[in-house]
Backbone as a printed PyTorch tensor [residue, N CA C, xyz], in Angstrom:
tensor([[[  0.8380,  -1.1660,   0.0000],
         [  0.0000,   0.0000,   0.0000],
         [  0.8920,   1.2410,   0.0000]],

        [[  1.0670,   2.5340,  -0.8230],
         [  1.7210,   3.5180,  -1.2600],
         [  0.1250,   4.4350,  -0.4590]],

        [[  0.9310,   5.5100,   0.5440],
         [ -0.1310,   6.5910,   1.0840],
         [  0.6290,   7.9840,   0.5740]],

        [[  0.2320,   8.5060,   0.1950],
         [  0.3420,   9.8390,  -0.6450],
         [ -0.3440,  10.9990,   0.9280]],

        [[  0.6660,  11.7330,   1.2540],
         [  0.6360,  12.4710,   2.2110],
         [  0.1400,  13.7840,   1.7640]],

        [[ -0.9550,  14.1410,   2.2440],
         [ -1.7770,  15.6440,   1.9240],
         [ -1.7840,  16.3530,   3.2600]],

        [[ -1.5700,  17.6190,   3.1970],
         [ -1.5800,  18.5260,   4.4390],
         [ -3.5800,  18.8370,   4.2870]],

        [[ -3.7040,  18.8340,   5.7070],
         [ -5.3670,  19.0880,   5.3480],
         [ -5.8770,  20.6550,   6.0390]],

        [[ -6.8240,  20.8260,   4.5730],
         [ -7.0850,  22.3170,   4.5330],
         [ -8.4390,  22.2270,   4.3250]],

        [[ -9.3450,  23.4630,   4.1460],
         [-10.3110,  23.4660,   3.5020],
         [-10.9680,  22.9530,   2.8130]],

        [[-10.3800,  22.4840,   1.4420],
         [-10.4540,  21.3160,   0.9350],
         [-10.7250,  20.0390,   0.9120]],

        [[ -9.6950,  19.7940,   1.6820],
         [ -9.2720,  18.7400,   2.4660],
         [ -9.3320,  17.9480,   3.6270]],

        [[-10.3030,  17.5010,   4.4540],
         [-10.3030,  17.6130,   6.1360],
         [ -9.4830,  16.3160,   6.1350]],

        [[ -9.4070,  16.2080,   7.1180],
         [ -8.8650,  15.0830,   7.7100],
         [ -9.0270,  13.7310,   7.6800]],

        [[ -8.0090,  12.6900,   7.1740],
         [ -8.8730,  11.7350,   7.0880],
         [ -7.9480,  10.6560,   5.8810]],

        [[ -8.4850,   9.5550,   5.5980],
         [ -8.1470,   8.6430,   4.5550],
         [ -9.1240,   8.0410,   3.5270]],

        [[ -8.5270,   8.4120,   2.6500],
         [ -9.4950,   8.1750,   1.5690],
         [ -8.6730,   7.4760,   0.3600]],

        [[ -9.4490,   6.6850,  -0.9130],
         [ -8.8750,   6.3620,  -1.8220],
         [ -9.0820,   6.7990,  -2.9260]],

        [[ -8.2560,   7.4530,  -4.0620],
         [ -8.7110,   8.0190,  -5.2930],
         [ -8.7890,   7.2600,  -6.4090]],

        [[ -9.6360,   7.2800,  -6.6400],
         [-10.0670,   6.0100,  -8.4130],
         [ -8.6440,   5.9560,  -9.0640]],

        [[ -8.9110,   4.8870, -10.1250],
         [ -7.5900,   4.8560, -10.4650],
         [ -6.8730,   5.8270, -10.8320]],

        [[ -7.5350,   6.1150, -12.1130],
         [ -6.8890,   7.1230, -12.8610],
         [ -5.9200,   8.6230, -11.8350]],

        [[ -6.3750,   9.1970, -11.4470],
         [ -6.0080,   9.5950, -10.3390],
         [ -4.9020,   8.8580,  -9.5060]],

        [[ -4.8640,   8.1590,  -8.8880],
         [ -3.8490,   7.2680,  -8.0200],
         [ -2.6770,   7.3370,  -8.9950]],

        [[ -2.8000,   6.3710, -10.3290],
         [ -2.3760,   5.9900, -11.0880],
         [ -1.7720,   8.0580, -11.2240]],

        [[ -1.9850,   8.8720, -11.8370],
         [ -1.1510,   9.9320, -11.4430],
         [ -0.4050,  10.3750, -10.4750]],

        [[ -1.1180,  10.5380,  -9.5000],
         [ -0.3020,  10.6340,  -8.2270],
         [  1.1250,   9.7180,  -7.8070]],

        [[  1.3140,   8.4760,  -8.6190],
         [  2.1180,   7.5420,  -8.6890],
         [  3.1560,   8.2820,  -9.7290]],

        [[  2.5400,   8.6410, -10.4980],
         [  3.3110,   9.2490, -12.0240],
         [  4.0570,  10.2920, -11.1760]],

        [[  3.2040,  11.4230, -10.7680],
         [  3.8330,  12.5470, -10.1480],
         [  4.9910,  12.5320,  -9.4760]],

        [[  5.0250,  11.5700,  -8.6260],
         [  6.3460,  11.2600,  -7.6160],
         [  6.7880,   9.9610,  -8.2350]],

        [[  6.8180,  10.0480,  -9.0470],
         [  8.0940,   9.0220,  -9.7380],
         [ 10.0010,   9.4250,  -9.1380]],

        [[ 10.2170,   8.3510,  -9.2850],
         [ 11.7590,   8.2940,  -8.7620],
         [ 12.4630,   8.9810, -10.1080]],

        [[ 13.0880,   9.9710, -10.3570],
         [ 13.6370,  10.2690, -11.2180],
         [ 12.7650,  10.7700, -12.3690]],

        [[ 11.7620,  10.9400, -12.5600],
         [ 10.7710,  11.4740, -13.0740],
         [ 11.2160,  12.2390, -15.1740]],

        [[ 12.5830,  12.6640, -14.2770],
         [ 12.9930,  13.0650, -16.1630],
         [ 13.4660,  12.1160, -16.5180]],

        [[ 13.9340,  10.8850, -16.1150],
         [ 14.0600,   9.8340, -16.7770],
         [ 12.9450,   8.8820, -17.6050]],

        [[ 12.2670,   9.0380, -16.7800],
         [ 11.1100,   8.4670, -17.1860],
         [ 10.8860,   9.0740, -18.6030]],

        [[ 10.7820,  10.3820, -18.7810],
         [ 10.4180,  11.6220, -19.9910],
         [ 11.6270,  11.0150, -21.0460]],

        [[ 13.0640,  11.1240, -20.4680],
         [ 13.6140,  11.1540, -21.6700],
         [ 13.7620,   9.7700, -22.0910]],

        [[ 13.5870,   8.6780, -21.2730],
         [ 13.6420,   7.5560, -21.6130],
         [ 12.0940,   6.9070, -22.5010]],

        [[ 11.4200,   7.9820, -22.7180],
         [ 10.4290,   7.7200, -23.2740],
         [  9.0410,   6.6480, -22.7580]],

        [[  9.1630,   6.5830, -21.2550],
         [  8.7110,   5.1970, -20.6710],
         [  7.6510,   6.0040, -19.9940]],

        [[  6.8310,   7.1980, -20.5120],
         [  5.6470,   7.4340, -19.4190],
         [  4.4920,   6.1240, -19.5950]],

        [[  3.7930,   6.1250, -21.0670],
         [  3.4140,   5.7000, -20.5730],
         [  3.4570,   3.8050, -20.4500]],

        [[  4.7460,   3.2710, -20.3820],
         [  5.1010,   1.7790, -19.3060],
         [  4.4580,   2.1030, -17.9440]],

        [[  5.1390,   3.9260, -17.4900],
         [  4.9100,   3.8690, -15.7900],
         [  3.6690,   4.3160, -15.3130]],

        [[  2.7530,   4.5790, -16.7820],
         [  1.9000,   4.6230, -16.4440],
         [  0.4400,   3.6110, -16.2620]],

        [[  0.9440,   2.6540, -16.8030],
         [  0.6000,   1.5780, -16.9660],
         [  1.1340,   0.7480, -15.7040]],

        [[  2.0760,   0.5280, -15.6010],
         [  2.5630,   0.1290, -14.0220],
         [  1.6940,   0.5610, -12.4600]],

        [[  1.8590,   1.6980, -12.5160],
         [  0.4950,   2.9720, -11.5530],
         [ -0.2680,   2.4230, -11.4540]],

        [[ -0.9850,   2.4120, -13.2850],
         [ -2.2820,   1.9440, -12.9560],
         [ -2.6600,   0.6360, -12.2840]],

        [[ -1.2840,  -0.3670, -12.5560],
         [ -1.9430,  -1.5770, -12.2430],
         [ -2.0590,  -1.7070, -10.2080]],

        [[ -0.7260,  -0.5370, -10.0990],
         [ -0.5140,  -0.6960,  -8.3670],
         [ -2.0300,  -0.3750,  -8.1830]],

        [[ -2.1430,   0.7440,  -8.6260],
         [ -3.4700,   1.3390,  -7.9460],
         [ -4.7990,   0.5750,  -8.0980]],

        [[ -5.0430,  -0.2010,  -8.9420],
         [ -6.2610,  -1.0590,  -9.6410],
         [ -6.0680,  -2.2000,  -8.0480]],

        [[ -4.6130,  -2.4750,  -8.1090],
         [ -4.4960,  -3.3300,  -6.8040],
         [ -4.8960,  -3.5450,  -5.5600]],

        [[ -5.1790,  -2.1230,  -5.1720],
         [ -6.0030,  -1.3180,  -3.7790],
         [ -4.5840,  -0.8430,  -3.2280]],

        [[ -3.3280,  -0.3700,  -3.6170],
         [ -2.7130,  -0.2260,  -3.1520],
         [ -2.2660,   1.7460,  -2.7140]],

        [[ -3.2600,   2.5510,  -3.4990],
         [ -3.0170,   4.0080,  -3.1830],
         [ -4.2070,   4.3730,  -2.2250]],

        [[ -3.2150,   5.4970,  -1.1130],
         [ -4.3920,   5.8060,  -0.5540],
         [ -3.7670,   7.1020,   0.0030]],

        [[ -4.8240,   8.5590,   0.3890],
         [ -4.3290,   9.8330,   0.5530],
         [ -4.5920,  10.0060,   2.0360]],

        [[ -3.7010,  10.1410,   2.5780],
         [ -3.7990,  10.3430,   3.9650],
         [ -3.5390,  11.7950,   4.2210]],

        [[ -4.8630,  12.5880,   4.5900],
         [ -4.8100,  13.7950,   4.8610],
         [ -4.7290,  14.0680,   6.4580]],

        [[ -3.5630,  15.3240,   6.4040],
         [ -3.4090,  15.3000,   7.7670],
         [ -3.0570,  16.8190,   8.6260]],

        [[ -2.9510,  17.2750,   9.3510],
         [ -2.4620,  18.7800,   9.8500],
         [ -0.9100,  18.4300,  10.1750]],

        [[ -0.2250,  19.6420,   9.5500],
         [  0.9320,  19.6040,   9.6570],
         [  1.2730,  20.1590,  11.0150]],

        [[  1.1850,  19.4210,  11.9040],
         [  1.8610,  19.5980,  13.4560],
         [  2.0310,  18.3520,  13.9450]],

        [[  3.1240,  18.5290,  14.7550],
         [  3.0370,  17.2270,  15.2950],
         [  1.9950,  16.7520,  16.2370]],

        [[  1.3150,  17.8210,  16.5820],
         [  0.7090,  17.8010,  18.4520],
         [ -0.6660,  16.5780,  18.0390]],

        [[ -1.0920,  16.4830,  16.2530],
         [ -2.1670,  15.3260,  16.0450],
         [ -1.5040,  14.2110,  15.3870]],

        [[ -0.1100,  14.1890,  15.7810],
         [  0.7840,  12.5460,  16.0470],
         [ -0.4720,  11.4850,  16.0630]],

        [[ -0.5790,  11.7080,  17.3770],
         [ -1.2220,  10.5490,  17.9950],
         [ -2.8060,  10.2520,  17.2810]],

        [[ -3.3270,  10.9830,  16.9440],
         [ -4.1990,  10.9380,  15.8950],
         [ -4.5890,  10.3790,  14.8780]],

        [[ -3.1010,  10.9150,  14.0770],
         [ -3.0720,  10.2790,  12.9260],
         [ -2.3020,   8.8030,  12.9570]],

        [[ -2.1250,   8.5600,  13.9150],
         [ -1.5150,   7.4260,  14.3370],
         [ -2.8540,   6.3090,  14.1880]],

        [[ -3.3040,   6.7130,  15.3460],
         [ -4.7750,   6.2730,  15.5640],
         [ -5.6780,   5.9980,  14.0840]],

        [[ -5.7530,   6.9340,  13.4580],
         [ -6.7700,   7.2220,  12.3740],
         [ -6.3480,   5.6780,  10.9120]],

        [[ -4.4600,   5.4150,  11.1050],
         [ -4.0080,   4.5770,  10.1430],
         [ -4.0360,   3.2850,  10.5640]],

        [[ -4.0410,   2.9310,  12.3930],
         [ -4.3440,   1.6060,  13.1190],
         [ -5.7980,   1.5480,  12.8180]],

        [[ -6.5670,   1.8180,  12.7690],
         [ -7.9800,   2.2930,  12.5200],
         [ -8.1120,   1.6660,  11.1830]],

        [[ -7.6360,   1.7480,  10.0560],
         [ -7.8780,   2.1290,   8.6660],
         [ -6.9090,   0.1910,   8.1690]],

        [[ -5.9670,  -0.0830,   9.1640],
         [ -5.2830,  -1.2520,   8.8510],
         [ -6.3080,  -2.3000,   9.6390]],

        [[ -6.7820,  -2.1530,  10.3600],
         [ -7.4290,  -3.3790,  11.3820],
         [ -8.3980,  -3.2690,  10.3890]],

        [[ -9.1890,  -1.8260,   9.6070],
         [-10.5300,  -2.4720,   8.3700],
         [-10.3040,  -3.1940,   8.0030]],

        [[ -8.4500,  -3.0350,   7.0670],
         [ -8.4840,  -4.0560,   5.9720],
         [ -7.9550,  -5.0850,   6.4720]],

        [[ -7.6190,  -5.3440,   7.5660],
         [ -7.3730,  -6.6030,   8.3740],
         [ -6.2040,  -7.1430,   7.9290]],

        [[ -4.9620,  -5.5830,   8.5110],
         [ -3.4770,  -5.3860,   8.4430],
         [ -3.5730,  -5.4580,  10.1260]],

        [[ -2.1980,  -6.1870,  10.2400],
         [ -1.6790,  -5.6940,  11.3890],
         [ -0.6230,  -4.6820,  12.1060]],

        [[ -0.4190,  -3.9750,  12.7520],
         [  0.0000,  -2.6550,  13.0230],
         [  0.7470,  -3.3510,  14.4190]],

        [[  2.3410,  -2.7230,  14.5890],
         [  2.9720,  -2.7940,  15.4830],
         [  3.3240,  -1.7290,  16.1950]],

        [[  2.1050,  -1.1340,  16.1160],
         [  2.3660,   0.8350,  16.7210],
         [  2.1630,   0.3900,  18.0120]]])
């Protein structure tokens, strides 16, 4: 599972959510490792095709959160929470 870290705003509240593929499957693109390689090596879309398949997998998910530490424990909480759904186990 790949969690894509969002600061939460207005927009955004708090929380975990999953974005359809297509989407995911970008968000994967976006933060690619080396990203101009990808461009000049001509391989978008292989990695995009790759993305898609992580993400088709159930493997993206956006974990929105406030940038302080003081809701640590929170967001701690909120991802033990979110692993016991999918019936992960957590050594927090």
């Amino acid at each position: 599972m790949v969690y894509f870290l969002r600061e939460a705003q207005p927009l955004h509240a708090f929380g975990i959510e999953r974005p359809n593929v297509a989407d995911a499957a970008l968000l994967m693109r976006r933060n690619a490792y080396r990203p101009l390689l990808v461009r000049r090596m001509d391989r978008r879309s292989d990695y995009f095709r790759a993305a898609a398949a992580i993400a088709n997998a159930g493997g993206v998910i956006h974990l929105t959160r406030p940038l302080d530490f003081k809701t640590m424990p929170e967001v701690i909480t909120t991802l033990a929470r979110h692993w016991a759904e999918l019936a992960l186990t957590c050594a927090c």
